[in-house]
N, C-alpha and C positions, 0 to 999 in steps of 0.2 A: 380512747375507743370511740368509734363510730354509732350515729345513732343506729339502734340495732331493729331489723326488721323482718317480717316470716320470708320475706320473698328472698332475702340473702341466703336463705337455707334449706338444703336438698330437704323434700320430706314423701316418704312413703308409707300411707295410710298402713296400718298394722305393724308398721316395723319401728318403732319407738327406740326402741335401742340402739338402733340404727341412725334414724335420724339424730340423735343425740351424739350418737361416736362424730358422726358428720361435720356435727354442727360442734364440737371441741374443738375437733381441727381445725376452723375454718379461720382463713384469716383474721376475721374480724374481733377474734378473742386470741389477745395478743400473750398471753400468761396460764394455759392449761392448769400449771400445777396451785395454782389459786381456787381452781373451780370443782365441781364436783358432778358426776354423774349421779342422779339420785334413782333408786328401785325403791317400789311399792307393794307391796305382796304381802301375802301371809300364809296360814301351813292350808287351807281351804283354797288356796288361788282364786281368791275372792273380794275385791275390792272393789267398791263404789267409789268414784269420783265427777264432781258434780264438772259442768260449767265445760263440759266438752264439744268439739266440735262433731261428733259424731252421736250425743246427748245427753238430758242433763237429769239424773246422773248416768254415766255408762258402770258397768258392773267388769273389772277389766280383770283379767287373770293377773296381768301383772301391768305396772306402769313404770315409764321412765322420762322424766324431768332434766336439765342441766337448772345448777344452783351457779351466779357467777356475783364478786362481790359487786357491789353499785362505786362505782366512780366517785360517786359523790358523797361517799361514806362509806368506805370498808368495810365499817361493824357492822353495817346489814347486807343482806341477800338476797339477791335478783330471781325470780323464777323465769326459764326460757322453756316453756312446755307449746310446743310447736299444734299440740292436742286440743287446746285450751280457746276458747271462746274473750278469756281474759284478757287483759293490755297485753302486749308484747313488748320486754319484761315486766314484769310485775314483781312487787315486792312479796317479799315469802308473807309475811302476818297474810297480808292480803288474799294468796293464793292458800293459804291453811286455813282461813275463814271460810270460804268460798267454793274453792274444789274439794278439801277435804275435812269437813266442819266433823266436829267430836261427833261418835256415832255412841248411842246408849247398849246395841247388839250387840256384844263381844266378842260373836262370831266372825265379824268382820271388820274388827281390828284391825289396824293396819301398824306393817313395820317398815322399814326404810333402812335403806345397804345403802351408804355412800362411798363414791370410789372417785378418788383423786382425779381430775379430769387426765391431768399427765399418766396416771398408771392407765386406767380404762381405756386411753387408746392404744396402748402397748399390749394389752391383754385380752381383749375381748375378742373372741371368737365363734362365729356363728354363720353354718352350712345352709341355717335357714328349715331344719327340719321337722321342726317345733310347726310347722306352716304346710307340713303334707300331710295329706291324709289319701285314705284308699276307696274309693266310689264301691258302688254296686255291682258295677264288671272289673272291678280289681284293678284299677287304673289307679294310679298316682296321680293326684293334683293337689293344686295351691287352695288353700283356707282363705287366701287373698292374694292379689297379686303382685309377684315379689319385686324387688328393686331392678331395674335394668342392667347396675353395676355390678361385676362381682363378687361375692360372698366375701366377706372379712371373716380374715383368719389370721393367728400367727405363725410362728418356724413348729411351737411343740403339741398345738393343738386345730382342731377342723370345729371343734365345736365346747364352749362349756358356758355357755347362757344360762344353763339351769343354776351355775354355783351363785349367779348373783339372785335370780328371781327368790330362790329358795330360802325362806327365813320364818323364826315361829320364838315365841317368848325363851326357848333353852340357844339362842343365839346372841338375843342381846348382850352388849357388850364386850362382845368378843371381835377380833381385826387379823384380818390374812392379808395377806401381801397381795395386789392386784384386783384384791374384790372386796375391800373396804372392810367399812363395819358397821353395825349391824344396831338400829335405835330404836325401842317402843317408841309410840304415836307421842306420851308425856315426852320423853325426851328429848327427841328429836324438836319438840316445837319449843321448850325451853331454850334446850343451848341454841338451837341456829334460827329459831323466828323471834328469840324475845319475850315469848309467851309466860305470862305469870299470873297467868290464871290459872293453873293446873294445883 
């Protein structure tokens, strides 16, 4: 693999999901099904995560990462978060310190859906409507503005974003075909950062 860098990768501000389906695909990540699409969220859609480029911390309804292993050791994991103020990649401890340090409010727990980078391009589908909203004289417009490329969809669906953003402590532990599965904040930082502080 290639040294890896932002500018190799489509990105459009608010569409995170996107940019990440993008950047799975992309040449430069030669082995999808190694990698992982990671979601952020929780039952509030309410998550702070520091060390943004938009700032530090943003409060993001939901968030989305690529996880890919490091070349230079399998057993750890690279964070490609195109959002991020941080190295590009960065190792996961790193990016778990930093963007998303243990919160003592529990309100704003965070969970994490990871989905096989090979299924998540196969399945992710999104019309983009999650991003309209209705003005004052009843107009339709963009929350932000959208990607210039066409909407990714599959053959059996136009839209289902919500299944990955949507996750609360009665999901942990649980795994669907195409939309991963689903890790408290403890978790998640154990098995795939290392973390043994918990």
């Amino acid at each position: 693999m290639n040294q890896l860098n932002k500018s190799m990768f489509t990105r459009t501000a608010c569409f995170c999901e996107e940019n990440v389906f993008l950047l799975l695909k992309h040449k430069s990540i030669p082995d999808p099904s190694k990698t992982y699409a990671v979601f952020v969220s929780n039952p509030l859609k309410s998550v702070p995560i520091w060390r943004q480029s938009k700032g530090d911390p943003v409060v993001w309804d939901y968030h989305v990462f690529a996880l890919i292993p490091d070349q230079k050791n399998e057993q750890e994991m690279l964070v490609l978060d195109l959002d991020s103020t941080l190295p590009f990649p960065s190792p996961l401890q790193q990016y778990m310190d930093e963007a998303c340090p243990i919160l003592r409010d529990n309100r704003y727990k965070r969970f994490y859906r990871l989905i096989r980078g090979s299924e998540y391009i196969q399945t992710l589908a999104s019309d983009r409507r999650h991003m309209k909203a209705v003005d004052q004289a009843g107009n339709t417009v963009w929350n932000a503005e959208p990607p210039a490329y066409a909407a990714i969809q599959t053959e059996t669906s136009e839209f289902n974003l919500d299944r990955y953003w949507t996750m609360g402590p009665e999901d942990v532990g649980k795994s669907e075909a195409g939309f991963g599965s689903v890790y408290d904040e403890d978790t998640f930082r154990r098995v795939f950062a290392g973390d043994r502080a918990q």
